[in-house]
N, C-alpha and C positions, 0 to 999 in steps of 0.2 A: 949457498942460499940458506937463510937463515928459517928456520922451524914455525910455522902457522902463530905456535905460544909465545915466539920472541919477538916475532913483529908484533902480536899484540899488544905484550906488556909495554914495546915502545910507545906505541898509543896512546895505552892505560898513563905511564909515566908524563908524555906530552899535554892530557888533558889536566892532568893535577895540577901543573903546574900554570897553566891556563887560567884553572878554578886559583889558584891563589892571587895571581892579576886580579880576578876580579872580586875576592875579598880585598885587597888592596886597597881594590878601587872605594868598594862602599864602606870601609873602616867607619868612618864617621857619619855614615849616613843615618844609623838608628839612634846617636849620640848627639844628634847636630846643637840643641839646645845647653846639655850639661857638657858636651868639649867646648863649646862657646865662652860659657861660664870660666872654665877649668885655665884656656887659655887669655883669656882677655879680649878676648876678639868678638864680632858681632856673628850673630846667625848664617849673615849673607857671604861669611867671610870661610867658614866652613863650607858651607856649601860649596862655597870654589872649588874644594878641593876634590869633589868629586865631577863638577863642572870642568876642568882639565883634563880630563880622560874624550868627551865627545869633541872637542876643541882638537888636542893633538892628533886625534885618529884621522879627522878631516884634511889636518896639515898631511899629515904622514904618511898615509894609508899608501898611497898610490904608491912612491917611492919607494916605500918598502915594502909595497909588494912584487917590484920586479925585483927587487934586492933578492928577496924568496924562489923569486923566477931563477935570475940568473946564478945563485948560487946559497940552494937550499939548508946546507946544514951549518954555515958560517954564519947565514941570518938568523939561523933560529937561534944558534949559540949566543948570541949579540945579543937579542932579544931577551932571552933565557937570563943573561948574566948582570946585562942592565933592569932587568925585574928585582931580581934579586939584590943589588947593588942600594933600587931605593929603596929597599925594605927596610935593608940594612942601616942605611942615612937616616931613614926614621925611627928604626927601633934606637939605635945612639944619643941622635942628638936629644937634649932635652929642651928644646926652644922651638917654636912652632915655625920660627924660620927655617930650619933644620927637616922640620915633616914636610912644608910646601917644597923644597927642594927633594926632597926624596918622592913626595907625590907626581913630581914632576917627569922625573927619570922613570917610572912605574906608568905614566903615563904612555911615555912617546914608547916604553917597551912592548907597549899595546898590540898595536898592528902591526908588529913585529912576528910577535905569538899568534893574535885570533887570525891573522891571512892565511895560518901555515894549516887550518885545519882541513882544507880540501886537500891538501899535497900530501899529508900526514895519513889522511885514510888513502886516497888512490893510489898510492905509492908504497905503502906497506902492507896494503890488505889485498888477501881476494876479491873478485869483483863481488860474489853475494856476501862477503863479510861488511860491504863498506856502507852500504846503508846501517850497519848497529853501528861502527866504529864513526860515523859522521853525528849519529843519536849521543854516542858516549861524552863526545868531545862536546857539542852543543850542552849536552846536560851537564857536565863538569863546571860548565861557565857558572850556571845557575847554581850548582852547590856551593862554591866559591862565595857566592852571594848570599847561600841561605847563612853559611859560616859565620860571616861578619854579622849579619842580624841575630844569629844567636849569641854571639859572641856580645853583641849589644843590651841583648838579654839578662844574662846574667852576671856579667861582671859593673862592679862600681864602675863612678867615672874617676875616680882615685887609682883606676888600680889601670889607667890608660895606656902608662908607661909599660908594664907588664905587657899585656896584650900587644903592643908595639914589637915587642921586641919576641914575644911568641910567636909571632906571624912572620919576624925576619926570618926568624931560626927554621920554621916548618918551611918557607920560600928556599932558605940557602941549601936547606939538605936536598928538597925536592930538584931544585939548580942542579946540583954536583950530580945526579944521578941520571939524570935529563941528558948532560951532556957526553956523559958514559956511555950514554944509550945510543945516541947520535952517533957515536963515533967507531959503534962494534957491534951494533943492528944492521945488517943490511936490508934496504927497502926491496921489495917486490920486482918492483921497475924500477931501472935508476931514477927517468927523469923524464918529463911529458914534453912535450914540441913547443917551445914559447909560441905564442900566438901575437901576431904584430896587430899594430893601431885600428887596422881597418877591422878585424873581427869586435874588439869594442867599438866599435865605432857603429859596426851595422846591429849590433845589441841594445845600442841606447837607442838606437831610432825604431828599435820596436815596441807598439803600442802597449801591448801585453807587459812587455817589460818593463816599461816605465809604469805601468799601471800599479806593477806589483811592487815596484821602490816608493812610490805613494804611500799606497799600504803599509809597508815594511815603517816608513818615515813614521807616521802615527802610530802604530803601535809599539814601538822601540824607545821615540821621544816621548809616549806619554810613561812607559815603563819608567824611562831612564829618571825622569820628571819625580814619579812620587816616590821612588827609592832614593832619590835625593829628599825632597822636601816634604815629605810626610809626616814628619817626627815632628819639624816645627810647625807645621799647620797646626795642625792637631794640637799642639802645647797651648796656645793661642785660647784653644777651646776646651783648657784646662783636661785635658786627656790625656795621661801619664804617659810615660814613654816605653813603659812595659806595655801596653794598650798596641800604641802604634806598631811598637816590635812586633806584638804579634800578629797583626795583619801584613806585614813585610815576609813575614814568615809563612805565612797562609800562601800570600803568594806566589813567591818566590818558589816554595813545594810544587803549585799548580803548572810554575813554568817548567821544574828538573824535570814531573811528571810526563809533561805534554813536550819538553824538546827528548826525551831518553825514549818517548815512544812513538809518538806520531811518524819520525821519518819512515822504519821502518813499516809502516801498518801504510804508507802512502805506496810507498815503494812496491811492498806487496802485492797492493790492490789495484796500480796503476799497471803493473811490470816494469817499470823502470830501472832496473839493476843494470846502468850504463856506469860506463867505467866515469869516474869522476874527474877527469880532466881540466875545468876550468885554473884555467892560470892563474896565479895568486892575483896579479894584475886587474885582470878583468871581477874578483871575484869582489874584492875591495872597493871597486868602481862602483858596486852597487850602493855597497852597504856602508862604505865611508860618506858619500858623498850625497846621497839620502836619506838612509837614516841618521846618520851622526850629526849630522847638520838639521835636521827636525826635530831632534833630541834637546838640540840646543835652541832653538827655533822654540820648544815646548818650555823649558825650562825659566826662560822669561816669561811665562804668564803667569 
């Protein structure tokens, strides 16, 4: 049994590379106007590229969450390596056909990676450690995010190519380390009891919980909404894109802030330090198929 410090760094390594998924994701979301320009392409045509990510995760989600289920450290590695894989396709090629094809792969490696984060704390941490390590993992998403808008910040939109392949290179390293870790960490618990059809089944039909995938839907899809189209609204209304950046950036802080602290201050004050079990399966079923889909749902207006 492996040392309190080494299951966590597996964790700590887990969420990093989570957060790069989602700098990924929003590369061009604080850009959308001048990569528009850069590549020939319209507004609405960048924006897709961050509009493939709530799309695949809805196709995905499900499937690859029993993938997680039935055999956890061969999906993550999958996931892990086809992250990395479209990173790589995009920091290479130099044709914009080349980055939707690597967006794509970065895409469906999605719900690959963000399923594994309830298994990754229950299963490697103590029971009072997993309310921070489920904080850490949620706020990693969100740093990933703040990255790419910084990233958007300061760098030309000439210097595109660069940043592409910056972002490969910190994904591929983060990869190979990831998988290291997977394969000579051992988890806490091996492995939680799959849960069959009917346990989801009797969760969707409660009130509460549909309530709270409602919720989840609108605040997720309006999130996902202006982190996508923000930058070009805004241009619209002659408001530079340093401007926009930095409200992406204000953000995006508010959400690392409030997902790195709130779980545990809930947890605390509720007592809830139950061991974290939900199946990748059932956990995905909320949040692919609610929020991802409201996302997109938002995204059109």
């Amino acid at each position: 049994m492996h040392s309190r410090s080494k299951r966590w760094l597996f964790v700590v390594i887990y969420g990093l590379v989570c957060s790069t998924n989602q700098m990924l994701w929003l590369t061009f979301a604080p850009i959308t106007t001048p990569a528009a320009k850069f590549y020939h392409v319209s507004g609405n045509t960048i924006g897709l590229l961050a509009e493939i990510f709530p799309f695949a995760y809805f196709v995905f989600a499900i499937p690859f969450g029993k993938a997680l289920d039935k055999n956890f450290k061969w999906a993550l590695t999958a996931g892990a390596i086809l992250n990395s894989v479209g990173a790589l396709v995009r920091g290479i090629s130099g044709s914009f056909g080349g980055i939707v094809a690597g967006q794509i792969m970065v895409a469906i490696s999605q719900p690959l990676l963000l399923n594994a984060i309830t298994r990754a704390a229950g299963e490697y941490l103590d029971e009072k450690d997993r309310p921070n390590g489920l904080a850490f993992c949620s706020a990693a998403l969100f740093f990933g995010m703040l990255v790419s808008n910084v990233f958007g910040m300061v760098l030309h939109i000439s210097e595109i190519s660069n940043l592409l392949k910056i972002e490969a290179w910190v994904t591929l390293v983060l990869t190979v380390i990831l998988i290291i870790a997977i394969f000579r960490i051992k988890p806490l618990y091996v492995s939680f009891a799959e849960e069959d059809i009917k346990g989801a089944l009797t969760l969707i039909k409660s009130k509460s919980f549909l309530a709270l995938l409602g919720i989840a839907a609108i605040g997720f899809g309006a999130f996902i909404a202006i982190t996508t189209w923000l930058q070009s609204i805004l241009s619209v209304r002659s408001i530079s894109s340093n401007k926009s950046d930095l409200l992406l950036v204000v953000m995006v802080i508010m959400g690392t802030i409030g997902a790195g602290v709130l779980p545990a201050v809930v947890s605390t004050i509720f007592g809830r330090r139950r061991r974290s079990s939900v199946p990748s399966r059932k956990r995905c079923s909320g949040e692919s198929i609610s929020t991802r889909l409201g996302s997109l749902r938002l995204m059109r207006l």
